[in-house]
N, C-alpha and C positions, 0 to 999 in steps of 0.2 A: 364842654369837655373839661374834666378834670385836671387840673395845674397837676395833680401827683398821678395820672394815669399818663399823664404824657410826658412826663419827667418825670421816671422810676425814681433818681436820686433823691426827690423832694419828697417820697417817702417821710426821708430819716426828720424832716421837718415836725408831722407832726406823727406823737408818740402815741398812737392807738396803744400800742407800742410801748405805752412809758413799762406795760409791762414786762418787755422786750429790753429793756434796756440792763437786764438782768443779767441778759445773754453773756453779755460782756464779763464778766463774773463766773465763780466758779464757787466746788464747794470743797475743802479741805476736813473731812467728818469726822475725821481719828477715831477717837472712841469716848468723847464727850458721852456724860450720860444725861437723859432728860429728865429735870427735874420737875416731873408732870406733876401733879395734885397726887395725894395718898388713894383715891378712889381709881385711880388708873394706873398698869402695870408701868415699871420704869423700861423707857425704850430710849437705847442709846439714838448719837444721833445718825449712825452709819446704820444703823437699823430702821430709822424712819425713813430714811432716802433711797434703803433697799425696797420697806413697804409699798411705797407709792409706784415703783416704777413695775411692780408685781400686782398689786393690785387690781381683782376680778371680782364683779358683781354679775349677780342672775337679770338683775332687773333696779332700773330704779327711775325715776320722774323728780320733775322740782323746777322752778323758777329759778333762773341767773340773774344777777343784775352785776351793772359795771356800770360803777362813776370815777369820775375825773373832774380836776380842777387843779390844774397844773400852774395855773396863775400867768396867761397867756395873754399880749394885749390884744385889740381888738381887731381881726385880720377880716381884710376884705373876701369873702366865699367861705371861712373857716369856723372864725371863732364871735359869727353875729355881726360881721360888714354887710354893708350892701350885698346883695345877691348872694348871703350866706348859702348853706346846703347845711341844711339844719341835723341831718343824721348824722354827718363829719362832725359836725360842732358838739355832738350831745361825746364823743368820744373824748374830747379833751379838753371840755368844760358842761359837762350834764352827766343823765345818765343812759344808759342801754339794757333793753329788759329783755330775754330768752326763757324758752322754755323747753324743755329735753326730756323724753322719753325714750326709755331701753329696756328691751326683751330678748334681748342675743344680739347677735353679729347679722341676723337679718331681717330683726325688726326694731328699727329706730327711727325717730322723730328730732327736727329740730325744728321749732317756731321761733325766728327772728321778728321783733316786734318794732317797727321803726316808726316813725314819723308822716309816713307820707304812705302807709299799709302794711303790714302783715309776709311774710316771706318761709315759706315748710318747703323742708326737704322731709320725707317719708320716704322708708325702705319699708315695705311686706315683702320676703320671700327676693322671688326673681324681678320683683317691681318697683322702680322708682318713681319717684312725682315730685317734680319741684314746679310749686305753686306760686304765684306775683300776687297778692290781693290789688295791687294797684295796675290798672291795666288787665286784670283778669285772664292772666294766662297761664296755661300749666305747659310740663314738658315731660311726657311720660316715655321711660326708658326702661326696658327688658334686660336685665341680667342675664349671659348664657350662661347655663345649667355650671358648665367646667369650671366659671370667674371664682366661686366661692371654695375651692380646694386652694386658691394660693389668699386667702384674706388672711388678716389680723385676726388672733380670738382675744384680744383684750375689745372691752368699751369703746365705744367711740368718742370718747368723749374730747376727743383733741380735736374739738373745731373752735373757731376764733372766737376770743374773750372770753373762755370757761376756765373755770380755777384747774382743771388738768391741764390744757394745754399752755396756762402762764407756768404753772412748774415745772412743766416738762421745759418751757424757758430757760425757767432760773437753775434748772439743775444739769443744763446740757453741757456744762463747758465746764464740768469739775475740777479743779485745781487750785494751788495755792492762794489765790489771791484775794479768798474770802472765808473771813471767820464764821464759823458755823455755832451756834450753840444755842440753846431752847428757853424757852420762858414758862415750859411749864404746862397748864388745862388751860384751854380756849372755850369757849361757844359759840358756836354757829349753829344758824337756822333751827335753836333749842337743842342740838348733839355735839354729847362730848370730843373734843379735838385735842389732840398735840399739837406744840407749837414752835415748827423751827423759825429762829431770825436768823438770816444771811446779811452779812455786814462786811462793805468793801474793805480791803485793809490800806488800801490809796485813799488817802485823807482830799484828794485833790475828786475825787468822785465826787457828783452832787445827792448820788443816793445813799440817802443815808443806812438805810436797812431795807428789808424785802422777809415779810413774814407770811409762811404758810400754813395754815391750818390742816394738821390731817385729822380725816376719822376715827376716834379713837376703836372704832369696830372695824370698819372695811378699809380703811386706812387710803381713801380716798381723800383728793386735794377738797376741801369746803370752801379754803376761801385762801386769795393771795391777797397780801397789803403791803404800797411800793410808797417808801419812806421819803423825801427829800431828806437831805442833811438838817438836822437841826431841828426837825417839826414834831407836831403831837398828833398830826391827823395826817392819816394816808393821802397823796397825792391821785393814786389810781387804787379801786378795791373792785375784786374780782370777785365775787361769793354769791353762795346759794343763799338766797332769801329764804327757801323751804324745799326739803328732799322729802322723798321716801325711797324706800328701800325694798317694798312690794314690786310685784312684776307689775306693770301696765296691764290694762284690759287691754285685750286684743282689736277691738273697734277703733283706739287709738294711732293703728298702722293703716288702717280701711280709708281710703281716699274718693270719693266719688267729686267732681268737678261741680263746681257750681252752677246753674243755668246760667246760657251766657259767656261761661269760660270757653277761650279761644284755645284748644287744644295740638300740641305739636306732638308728633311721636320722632322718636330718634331711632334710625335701623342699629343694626348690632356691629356697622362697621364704625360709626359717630363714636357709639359707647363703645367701643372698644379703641378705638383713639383717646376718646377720654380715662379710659382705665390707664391706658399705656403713659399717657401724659401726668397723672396722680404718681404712677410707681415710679415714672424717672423723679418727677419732685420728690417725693418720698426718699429715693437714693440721694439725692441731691443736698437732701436735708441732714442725713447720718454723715455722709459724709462732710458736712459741714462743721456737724458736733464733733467729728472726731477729730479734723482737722480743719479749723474755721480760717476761710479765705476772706476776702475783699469781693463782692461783686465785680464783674467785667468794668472794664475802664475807672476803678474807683483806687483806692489802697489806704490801708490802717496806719495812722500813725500812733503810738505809742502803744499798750497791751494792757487786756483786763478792762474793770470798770473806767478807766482810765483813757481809753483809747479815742482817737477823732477819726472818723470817715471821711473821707477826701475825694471828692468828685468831680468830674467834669461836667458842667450842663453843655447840652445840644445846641449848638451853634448854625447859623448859615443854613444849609438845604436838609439839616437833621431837625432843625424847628419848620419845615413845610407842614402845612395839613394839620398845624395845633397853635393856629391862631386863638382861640379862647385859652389854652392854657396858656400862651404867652402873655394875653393881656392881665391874665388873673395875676400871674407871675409877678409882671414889671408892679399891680397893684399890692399887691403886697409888700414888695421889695419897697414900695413908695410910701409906706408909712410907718417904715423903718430908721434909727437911729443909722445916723452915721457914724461911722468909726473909720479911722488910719492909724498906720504906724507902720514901720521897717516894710512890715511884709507885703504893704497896698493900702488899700483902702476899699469899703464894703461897707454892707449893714446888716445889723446884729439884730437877733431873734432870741431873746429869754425867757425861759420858764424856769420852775421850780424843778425840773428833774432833766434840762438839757438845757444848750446853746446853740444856735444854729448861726453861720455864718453864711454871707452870698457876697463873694468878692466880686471886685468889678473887672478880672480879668477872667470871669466865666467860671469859678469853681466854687462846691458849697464844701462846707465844712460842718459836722454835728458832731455833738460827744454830752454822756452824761458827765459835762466837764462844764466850770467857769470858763467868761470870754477868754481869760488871758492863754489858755491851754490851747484854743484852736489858732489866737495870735501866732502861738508857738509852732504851732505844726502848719501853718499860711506861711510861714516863711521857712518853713523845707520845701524850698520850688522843685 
């Protein structure tokens, strides 16, 4: 079992995420203009921020890739310890390669390509399929006919680690506390792109910028690039390796099970549990942009890029039943620096785009902040 599926908080530990740490940030667009290449129309920057969150395509296919190299030491299960879990590790020191295909709102494709097999979700119509290459199992689920009267008509394209859903990150918490202004024509995957950089205006953030690519045609995200302070090379890049913009062939949505695959089907009360559970998250999530809280039992200290999470870990009869997350836990925390001062004493987890603290009176501390920032918020008991 997973140290972070059994301890939600430890999450914030590692940044799948670092392009998430966005969140914390906002964008202030005024009416900066973008000073794109003379081959591209000029679009301010409140206008490229409008384009992306409007943005509609008929069809389009492409490989994702996402690397990371956060500059992390060696963690036992993480980042190539003992008993790492090599697809965790490829997030925040390697890379992750997908592949996405779209023909509307009910025919899409996603191919996760991991280390240890192959992972599709296929929509045709009223028919689902999420296939395991590893282990050889599908799970085929029937949409009722009514489900597709309350859907989204934008792309799907907001599933994890695609350059639309890290912008849709970096641009959920718009407000003062981030300078917005543009660099101009990009390229990606051989198409022309605009190019905003988001720059904390908290000097005490470790991110230094956070640059998006849009389309300079369909004004879709191409590619997000999430800065430390001070560097020349992205931390975390989110981008299409190669799009197109033609619809998919339809055989692309056509799913027949492999000989051999172990097939489940799901009644329409399962999938509609599951629908029900997407649309509360879904609310769950607006309302978070509009009004961003603390997770249950946690709380923010300070505000913006800036901010530290404050957590309690599971103690006593709340750690039954995740004896391997425990030991992964105390394994990690064990080849950890020690650190004290005023507020206790713990040990310290550094990367280039976060801090992570694990005090020894049971609470973690994270922020895209230097140690001394979560010292600070450790001793607000």
């Amino acid at each position: 079992m997973s140290v972070f599926r059994s301890r939600p908080a430890l999450r914030w530990l590692v940044p799948a995420a670092a392009a998430a740490v966005v969140i914390g940030g906002g964008a202030a667009a005024g009416t900066i203009v973008a000073s794109a290449d003379p081959a591209l129309p000029e679009r301010s920057a409140a206008q490229l921020l409008v384009d992306v969150q409007n943005a509609k395509v008929e069809g389009l296919s492409g490989t994702i890739v996402q690397t990371a190299d956060l500059g992390l030491p060696t963690l036992p299960g993480i980042t190539g310890g003992a008993g790492s879990n090599a697809d965790l590790m490829k997030l925040v020191a390697g890379s992750n390669t997908a592949r996405v295909w779209y023909a509307g709102q009910d025919k899409v494709r996603l191919a996760v390509l991991g280390t240890l097999g192959e992972t599709d979700v296929i929509r045709n119509g009223s028919d689902v399929w999420v296939w395991r290459s590893s282990g050889s199992s599908a799970t085929h689920y029937k949409i009722p006919a009514e489900a597709g009267k309350h859907e989204k008509q934008t792309p799907p394209l907001g599933v994890p680690s695609t350059p639309q859903e890290a912008a849709d990150a970096a641009l959920a918490a718009i407000d003062p506390s981030t300078e917005v202004s543009t660099t101009g024509a990009a390229k990606v995957a051989g198409r022309d792109a605009y190019e905003l950089v988001l720059k904390p205006r908290d000097t005490a953030s470790l991110v230094g910028q956070v640059r998006l690519a849009i389309d300079a045609e369909h004004r879709i995200p191409l590619g997000v690039d999430v800065y430390a302070k001070n560097a020349n090379d992205p931390a975390v890049r989110i981008a299409f390796q190669q799009v197109s913009f033609a619809v998919p062939d339809a055989e692309q949505f056509t799913f027949n099970p492999p000989p051999g695959t172990k097939v489940d089907t799901a009644d329409e009360s399962e999938l509609r549990a599951e629908a029900e559970k997407a649309q509360k998250a879904e609310k769950a999530a607006r309302d978070k942009a509009a009004k961003p809280e603390a997770p249950e039992g946690t709380k923010v200290v300070g505000k913006g890029w800036a901010s530290v999470l404050v957590a309690k870990l599971p103690t006593g009869d709340a750690g039954k039943g995740s004896g391997d997350g425990a030991q992964q836990l105390e394994a990690i925390a064990g080849v950890l620096p020690k650190v004290s001062g005023t507020w206790g004493s713990g040990r310290l987890l550094q990367s280039a785009l976060f801090s992570a603290l694990l005090t020894d009176d049971g609470r973690v501390l994270v922020g895209a902040v230097a140690p001394e920032k979560l010292y600070e918020a450790a001793a607000q008991k």
